[in-house]
C-alpha positions in Angstrom: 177.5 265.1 32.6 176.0 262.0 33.3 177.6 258.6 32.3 174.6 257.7 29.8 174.8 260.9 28.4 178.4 260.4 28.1 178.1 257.1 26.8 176.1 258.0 24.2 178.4 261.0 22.6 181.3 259.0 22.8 179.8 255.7 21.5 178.7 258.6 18.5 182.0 259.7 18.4 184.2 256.4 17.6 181.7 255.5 15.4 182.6 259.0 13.5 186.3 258.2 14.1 185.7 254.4 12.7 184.2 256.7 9.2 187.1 258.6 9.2 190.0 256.2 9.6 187.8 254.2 6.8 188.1 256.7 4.3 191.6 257.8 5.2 193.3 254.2 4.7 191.0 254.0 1.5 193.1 256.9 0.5 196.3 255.2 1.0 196.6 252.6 -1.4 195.8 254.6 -4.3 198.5 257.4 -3.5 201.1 254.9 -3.1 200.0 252.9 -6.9 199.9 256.0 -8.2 203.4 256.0 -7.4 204.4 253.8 -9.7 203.7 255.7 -12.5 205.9 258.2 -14.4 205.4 261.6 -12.8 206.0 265.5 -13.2 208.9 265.8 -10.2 207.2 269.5 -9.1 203.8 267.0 -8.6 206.1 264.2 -7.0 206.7 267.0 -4.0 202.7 267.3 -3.8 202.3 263.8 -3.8 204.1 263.4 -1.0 202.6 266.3 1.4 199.4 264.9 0.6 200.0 261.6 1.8 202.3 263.2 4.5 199.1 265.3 6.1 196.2 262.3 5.1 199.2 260.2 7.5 199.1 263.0 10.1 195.4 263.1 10.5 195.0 259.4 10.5 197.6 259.0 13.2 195.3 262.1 14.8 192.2 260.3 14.4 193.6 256.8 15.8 194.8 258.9 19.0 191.2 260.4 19.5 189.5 257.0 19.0 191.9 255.3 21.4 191.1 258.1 24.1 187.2 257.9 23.2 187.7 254.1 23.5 189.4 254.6 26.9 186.6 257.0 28.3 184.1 254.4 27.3 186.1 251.9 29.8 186.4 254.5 32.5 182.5 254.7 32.3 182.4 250.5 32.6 184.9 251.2 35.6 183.0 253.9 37.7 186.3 256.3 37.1 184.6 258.3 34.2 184.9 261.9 35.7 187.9 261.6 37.7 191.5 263.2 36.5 194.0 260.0 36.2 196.6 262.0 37.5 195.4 264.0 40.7 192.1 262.5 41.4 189.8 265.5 41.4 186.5 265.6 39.6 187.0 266.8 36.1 185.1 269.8 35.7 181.5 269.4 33.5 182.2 272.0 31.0 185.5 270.4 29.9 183.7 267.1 29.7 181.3 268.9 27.7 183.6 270.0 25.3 185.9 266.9 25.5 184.0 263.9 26.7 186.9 261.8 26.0 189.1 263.7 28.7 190.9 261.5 31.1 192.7 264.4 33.2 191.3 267.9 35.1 192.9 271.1 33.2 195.4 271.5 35.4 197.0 268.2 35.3 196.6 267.9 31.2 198.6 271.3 30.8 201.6 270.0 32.9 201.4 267.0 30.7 201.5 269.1 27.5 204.1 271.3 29.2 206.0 268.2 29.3 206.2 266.6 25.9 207.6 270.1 24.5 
């Protein structure tokens, strides 16, 4: 993929992400003052695993904008393309799929492998 291709999905992707982490910390507040208020305990536990998963894919969506963000610096660099780790081109159908990728397959499955 070419870098102004690139540029252009990922620049369309944070600005995606910036929607979504919007509307996710507009959710916040009103969960938590909703709190205040007298509830049914069996709704307290749904309460909670709502704003439990709205946390999860907030924290998700920060993660993906910070690696979009990161891809758009690698493309200001001359690096876009190139696994961090080993140095090899990343191939063009995973930067199809993932444009944000920083890492060749190979290398990002031993880094999975090792956080588990």
């Amino acid at each position: 993929m070419d870098t102004a291709t690139a540029r252009k999905r990922l620049e369309e992707m944070r600005g995606e992400l910036d929607k979504s982490i919007t509307v996710l910390q507009g959710e916040q507040p009103a969960e938590r003052a909703g709190s205040d208020s007298p509830q049914d305990p069996a709704d307290a536990g749904t309460t909670l695993s709502e704003a439990d998963r709205t946390q999860a894919v907030l924290s998700a969506a920060r993660l993906q904008r910070t690696a979009v963000l990161d891809a758009l610096l690698r493309i200001e660099h001359g690096t876009y393309g190139t696994c961090a780790d080993c140095g090899s081109p990343i191939p063009e159908g995973r930067l199809d799929a993932r444009p944000e990728a920083s890492r060749c397959v190979k290398c990002q499955s031993k880094r999975d492998r090792g956080r588990h």
